[in-house]
MIGU-403686 format. One record per residue: x, y, z of N, C-alpha, C in turn; residue in one letter. Coordinates in steps of 0.05 Angstrom, whole numbers. Example, Ala and Ser with C-alpha at 12.3 -4.5 7.8 and 13.67 -1.06 7.14 Angstrom:
+--------+--------+--------+--------+--------+--------+--------+--------+--------+---+
|   n_c1 |   n_c2 |   n_c3 |  ca_c1 |  ca_c2 |  ca_c3 |   c_c1 |   c_c2 |   c_c3 | r |
+--------+--------+--------+--------+--------+--------+--------+--------+--------+---+
|    264 |   -114 |    156 |    246 |    -90 |    156 |    264 |    -66 |    156 | A |
|    257 |    -45 |    142 |    273 |    -21 |    143 |    258 |      1 |    157 | S |
+--------+--------+--------+--------+--------+--------+--------+--------+--------+---+
***
This chain:
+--------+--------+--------+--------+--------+--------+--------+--------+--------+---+
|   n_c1 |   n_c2 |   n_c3 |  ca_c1 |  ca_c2 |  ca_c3 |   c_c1 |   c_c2 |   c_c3 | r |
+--------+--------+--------+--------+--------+--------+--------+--------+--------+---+
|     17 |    -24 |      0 |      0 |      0 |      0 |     18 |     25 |      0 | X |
|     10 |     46 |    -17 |     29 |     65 |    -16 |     13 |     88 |      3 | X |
|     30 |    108 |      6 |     23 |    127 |     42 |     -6 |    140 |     30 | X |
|    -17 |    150 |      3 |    -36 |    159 |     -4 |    -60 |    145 |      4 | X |
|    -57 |    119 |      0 |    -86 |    107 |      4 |    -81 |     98 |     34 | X |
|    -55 |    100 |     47 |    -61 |     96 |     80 |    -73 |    129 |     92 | X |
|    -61 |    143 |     76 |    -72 |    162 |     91 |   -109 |    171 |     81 | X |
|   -115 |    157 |     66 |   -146 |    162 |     59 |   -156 |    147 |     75 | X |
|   -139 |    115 |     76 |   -153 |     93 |     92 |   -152 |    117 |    129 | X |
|   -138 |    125 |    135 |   -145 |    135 |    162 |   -155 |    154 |    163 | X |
|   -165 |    173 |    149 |   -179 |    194 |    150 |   -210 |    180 |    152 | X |
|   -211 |    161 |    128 |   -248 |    144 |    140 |   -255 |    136 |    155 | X |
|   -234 |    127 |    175 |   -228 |    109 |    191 |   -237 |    133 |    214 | X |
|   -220 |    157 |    220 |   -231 |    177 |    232 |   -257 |    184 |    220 | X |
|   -269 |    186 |    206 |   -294 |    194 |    198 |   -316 |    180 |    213 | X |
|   -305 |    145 |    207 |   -335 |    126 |    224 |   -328 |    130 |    247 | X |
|   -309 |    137 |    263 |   -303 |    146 |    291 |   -320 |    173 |    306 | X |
|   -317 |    190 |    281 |   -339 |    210 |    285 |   -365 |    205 |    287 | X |
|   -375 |    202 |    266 |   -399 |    176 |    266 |   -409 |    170 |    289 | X |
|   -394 |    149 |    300 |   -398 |    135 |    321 |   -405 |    148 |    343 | X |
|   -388 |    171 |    350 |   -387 |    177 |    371 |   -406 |    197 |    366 | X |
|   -420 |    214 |    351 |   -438 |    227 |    340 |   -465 |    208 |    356 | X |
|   -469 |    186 |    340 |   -495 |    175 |    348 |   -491 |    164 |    376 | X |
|   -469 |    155 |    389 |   -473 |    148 |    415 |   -467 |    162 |    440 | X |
|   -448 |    184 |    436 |   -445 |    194 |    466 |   -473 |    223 |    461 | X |
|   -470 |    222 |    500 |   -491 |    245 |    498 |   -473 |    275 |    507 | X |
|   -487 |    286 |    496 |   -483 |    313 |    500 |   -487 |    339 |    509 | X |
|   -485 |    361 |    524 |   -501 |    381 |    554 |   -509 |    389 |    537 | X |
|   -539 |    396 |    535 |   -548 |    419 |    526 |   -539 |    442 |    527 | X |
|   -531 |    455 |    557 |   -521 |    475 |    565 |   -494 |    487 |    558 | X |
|   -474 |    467 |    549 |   -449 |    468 |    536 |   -460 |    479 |    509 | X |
|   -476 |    458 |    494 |   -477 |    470 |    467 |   -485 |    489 |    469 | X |
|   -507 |    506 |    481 |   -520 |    535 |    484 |   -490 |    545 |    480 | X |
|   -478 |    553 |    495 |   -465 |    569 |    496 |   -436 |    564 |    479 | X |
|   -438 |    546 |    464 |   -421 |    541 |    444 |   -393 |    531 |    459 | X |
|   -395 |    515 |    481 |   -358 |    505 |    491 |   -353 |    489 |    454 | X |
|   -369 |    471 |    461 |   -355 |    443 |    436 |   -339 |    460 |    412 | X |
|   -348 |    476 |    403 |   -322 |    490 |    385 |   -301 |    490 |    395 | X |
|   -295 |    494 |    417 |   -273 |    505 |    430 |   -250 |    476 |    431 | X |
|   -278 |    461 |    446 |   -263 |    437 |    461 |   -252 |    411 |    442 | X |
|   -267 |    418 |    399 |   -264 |    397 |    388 |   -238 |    417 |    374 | X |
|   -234 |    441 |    369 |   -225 |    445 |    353 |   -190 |    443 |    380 | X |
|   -191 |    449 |    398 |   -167 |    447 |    416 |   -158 |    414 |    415 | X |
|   -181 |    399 |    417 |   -173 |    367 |    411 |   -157 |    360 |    390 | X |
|   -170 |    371 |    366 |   -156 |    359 |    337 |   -129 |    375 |    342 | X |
|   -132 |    403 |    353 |   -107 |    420 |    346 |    -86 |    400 |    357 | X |
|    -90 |    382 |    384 |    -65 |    378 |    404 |    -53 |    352 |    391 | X |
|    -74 |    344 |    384 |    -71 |    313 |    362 |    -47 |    317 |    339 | X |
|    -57 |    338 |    317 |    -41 |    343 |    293 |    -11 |    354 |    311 | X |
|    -10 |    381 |    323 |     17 |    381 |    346 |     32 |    353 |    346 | X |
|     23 |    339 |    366 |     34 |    305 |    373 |     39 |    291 |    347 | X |
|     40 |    294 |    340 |     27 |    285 |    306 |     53 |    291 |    282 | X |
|     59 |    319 |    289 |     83 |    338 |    272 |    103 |    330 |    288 | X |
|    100 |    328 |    321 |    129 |    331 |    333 |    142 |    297 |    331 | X |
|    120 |    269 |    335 |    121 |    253 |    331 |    144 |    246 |    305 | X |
|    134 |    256 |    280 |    143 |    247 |    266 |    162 |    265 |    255 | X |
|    175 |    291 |    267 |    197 |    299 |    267 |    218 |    290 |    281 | X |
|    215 |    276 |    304 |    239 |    278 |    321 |    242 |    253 |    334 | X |
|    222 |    230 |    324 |    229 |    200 |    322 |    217 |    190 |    299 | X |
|    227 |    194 |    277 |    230 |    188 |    256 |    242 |    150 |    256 | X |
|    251 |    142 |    278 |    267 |    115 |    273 |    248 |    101 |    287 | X |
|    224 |    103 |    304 |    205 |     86 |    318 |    189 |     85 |    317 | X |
|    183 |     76 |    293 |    159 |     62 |    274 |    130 |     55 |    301 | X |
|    151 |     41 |    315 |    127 |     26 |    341 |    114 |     51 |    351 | X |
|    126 |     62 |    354 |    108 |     95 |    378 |     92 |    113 |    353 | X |
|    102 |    122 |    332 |     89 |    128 |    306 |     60 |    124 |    305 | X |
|     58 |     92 |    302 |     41 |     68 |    295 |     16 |     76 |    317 | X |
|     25 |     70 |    341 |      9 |     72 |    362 |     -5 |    100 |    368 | X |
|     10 |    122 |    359 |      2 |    150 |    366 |    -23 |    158 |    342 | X |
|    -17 |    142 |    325 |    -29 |    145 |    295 |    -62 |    127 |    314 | X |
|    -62 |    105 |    314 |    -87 |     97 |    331 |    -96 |    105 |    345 | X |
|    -85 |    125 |    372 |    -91 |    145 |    390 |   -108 |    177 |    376 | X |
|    -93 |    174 |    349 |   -104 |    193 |    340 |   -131 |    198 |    322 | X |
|   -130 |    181 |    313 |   -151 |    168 |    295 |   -174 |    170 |    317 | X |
|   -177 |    162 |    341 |   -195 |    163 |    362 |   -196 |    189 |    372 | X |
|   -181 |    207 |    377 |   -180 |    231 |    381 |   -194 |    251 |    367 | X |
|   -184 |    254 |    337 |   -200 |    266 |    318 |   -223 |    267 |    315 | X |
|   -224 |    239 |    319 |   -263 |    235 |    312 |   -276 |    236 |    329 | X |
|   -258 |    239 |    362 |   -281 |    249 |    383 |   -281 |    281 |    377 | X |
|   -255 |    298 |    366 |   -255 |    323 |    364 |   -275 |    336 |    341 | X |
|   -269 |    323 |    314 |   -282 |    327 |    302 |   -323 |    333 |    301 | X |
|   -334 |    302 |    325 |   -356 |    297 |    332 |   -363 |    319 |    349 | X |
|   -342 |    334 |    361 |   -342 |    351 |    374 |   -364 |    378 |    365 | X |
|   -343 |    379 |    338 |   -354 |    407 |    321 |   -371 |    408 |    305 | X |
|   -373 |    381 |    305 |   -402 |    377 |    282 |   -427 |    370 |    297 | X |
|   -431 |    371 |    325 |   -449 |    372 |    333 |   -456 |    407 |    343 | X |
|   -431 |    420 |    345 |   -438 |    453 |    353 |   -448 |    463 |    325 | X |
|   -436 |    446 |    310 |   -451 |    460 |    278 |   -477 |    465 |    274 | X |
|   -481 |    427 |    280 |   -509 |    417 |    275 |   -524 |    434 |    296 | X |
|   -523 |    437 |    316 |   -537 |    454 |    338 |   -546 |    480 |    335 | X |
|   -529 |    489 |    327 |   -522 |    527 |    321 |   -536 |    531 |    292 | X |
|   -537 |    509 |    273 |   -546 |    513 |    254 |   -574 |    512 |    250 | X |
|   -593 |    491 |    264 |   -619 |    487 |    277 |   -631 |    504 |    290 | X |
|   -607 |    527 |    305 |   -623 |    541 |    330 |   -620 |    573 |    311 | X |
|   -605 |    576 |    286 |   -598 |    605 |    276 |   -580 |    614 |    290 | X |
|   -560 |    595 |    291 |   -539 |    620 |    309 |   -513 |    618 |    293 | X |
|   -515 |    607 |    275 |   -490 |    615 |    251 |   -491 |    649 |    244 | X |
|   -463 |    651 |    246 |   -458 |    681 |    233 |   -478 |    689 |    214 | X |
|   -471 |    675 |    187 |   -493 |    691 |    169 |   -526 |    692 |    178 | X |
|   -536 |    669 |    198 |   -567 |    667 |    205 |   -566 |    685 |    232 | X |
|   -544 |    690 |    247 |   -546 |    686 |    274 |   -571 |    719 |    281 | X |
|   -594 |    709 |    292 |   -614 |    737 |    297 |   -605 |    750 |    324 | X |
|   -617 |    776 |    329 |   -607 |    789 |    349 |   -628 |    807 |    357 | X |
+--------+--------+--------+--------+--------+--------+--------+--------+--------+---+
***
């Protein structure tokens, strides 16, 4: 397999993670009101990709820790991700997107 289709293969892979965690965990109402989950999915993915760049700058020779961080991440994302696409879905339902947001 060449790194193109591993890296598509993990991006889906994060996707049904999203998914998943979309339809099964629950979520505060009161958080989404006030919009934390932006905060808290987009600081998730940020610390992930970080770990992610420094990982594979500065052990480049340990495939094993790579490997494993890459699975940690994959789970990460797609709780981060599920994060922001539920403040979307929320904010978008209630008119509180910039261009809809009423006042």
């Amino acid at each position: 397999m060449d790194h193109d289709m591993i890296s598509v293969l993990i991006w889906i892979i994060t996707g049904i993670v999203a998914y998943l965690c979309y339809k099964t965990l629950d979520i505060e109402q009161e958080k989404l009101e006030n919009g934390k989950y932006d905060i808290y999915g987009f600081g998730i993915v940020a610390i992930s990709f970080i770990g992610m760049y420094i990982l594979r700058t500065f052990l480049t020779d340990r495939t094993d820790l790579q490997t494993l961080f890459i699975l940690i991440s994959i789970v990460t994302n797609g709780i981060g991700i599920m994060y922001m696409a539920k403040q979307f879905i929320y904010d978008y339902h209630h008119n509180k997107l910039p261009p809809f947001h009423r006042k």
